[in-house]
C-alpha positions in Angstrom: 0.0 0.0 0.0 2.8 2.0 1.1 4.5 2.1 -2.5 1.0 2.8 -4.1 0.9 6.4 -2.6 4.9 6.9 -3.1 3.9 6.2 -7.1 0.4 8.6 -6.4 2.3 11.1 -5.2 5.4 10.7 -8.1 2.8 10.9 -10.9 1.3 14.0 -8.9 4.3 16.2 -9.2 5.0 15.3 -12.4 1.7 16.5 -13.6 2.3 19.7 -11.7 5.7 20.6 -12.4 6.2 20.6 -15.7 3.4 23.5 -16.3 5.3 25.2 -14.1 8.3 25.2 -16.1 6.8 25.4 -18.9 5.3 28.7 -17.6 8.8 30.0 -16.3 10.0 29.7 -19.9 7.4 31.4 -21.5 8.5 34.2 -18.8 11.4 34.0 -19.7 11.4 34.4 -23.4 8.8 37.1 -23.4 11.3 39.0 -20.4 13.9 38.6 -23.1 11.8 39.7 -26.6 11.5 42.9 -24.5 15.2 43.6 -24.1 15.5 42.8 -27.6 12.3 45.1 -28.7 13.9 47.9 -26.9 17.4 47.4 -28.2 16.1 47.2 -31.7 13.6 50.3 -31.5 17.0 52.4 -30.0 18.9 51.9 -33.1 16.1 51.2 -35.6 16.8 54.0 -37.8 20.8 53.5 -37.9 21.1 50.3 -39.1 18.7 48.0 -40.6 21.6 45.5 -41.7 22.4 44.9 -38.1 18.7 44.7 -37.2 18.4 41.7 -39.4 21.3 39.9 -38.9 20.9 39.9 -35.0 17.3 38.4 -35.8 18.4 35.6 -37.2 20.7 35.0 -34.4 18.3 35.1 -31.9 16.4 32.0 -29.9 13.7 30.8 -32.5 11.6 31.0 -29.5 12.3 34.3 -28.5 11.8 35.6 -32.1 8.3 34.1 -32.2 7.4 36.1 -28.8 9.4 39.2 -30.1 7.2 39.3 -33.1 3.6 39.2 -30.2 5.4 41.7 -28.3 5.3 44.0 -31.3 2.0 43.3 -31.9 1.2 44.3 -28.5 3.4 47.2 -28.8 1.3 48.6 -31.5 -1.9 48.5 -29.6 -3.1 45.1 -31.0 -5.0 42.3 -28.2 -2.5 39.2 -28.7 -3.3 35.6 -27.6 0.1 33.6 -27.0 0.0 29.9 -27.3 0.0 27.4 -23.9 2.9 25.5 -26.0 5.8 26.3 -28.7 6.3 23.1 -30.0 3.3 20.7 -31.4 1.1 24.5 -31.4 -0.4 22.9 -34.6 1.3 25.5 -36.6 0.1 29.0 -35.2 2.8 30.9 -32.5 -0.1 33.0 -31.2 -3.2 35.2 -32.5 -3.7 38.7 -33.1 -7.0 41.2 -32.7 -7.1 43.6 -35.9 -10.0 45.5 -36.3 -12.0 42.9 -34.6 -10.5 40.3 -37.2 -8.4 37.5 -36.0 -5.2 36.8 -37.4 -3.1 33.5 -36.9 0.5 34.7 -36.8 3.6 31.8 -37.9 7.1 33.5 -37.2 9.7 31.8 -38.2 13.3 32.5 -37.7 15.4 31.4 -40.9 18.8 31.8 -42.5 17.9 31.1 -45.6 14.9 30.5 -48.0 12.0 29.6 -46.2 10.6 26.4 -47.0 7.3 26.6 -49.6 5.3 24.0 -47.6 5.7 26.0 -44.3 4.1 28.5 -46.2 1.5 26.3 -47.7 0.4 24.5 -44.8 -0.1 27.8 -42.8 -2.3 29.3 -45.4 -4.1 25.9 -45.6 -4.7 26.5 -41.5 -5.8 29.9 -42.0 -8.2 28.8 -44.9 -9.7 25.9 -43.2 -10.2 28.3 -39.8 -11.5 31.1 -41.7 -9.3 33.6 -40.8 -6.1 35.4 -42.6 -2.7 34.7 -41.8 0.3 36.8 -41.3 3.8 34.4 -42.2 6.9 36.1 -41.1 10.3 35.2 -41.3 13.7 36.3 -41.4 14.8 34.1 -44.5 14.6 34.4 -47.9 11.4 34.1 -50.0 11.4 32.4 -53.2 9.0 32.2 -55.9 7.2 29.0 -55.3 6.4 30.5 -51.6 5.1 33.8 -53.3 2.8 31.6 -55.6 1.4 30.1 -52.5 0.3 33.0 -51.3 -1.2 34.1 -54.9 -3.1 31.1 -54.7 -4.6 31.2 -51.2 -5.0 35.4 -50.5 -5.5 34.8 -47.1 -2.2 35.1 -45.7 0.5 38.0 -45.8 4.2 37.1 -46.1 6.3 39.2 -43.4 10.2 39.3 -44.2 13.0 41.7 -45.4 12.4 45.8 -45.1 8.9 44.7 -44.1 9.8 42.8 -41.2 
């Protein structure tokens, strides 16, 4: 009986602690998109080079809260996923004009891969809602013809970004 409630109790902070943690990372990488919101809008108008290169560097993580803490920034309600991995494909959600908008940010040194682009537009088709993709890669044609094709979904990279 004794070993029953040692393996209750086990499972019980196992199931507990790992929200926890998972909580204290989210903390963390918002606390550090801040730091990095505020550095970037201190030299913003200096050196856009910089800007962009240092954004590829960053956490992939951090970049995907980075890119809600702008939103937020701007005035915009955001909703930030429970989760960063297995999130199905959206990073978090955005309140434009009473419109939502699924947001997929994605931190890339090079072209971005066209089915990332495809399956997010395919999410934000089959959900009903537009999509903003952005990303710190490269976009090549095939990805710009996905988004000709499905018109529900905004690519986000370069001077835009």
């Amino acid at each position: 009986m004794t070993s029953f409630w040692i393996f209750f109790f086990i499972i019980f902070l196992f199931i507990n602690f790992f929200p926890v943690r998972r909580n204290i990372k989210h903390k963390k990488n918002i606390k550090a998109a801040k730091k990095i919101y505020k550095r970037i809008n201190e030299i913003k108008n200096t050196n856009k080079g910089w800007i962009f290169t240092y954004l590829r560097k960053i956490d992939p993580f951090v970049f995907e809260e980075l890119i809600l803490h702008s939103f937020r920034q701007k005035g915009y309600k955001i909703k930030r996923n429970k989760k960063y991995t297995g999130d199905g494909g959206i990073d978090g959600k955005v309140i434009i004009n009473k419109q939502i908008y699924f947001i997929q940010a994605k931190r890339y040194t090079d072209f971005i891969n066209p089915r990332h682009v495809e399956n997010f537009a395919a999410l934000c088709q089959k959900y009903k809602v537009k999509g903003y993709f952005i990303h710190t890669g490269k976009t090549g044609q095939k990805s710009f013809d996905i988004k000709k094709e499905y018109k529900n979904i905004e690519i986000i990279s370069g001077n835009k970004l």
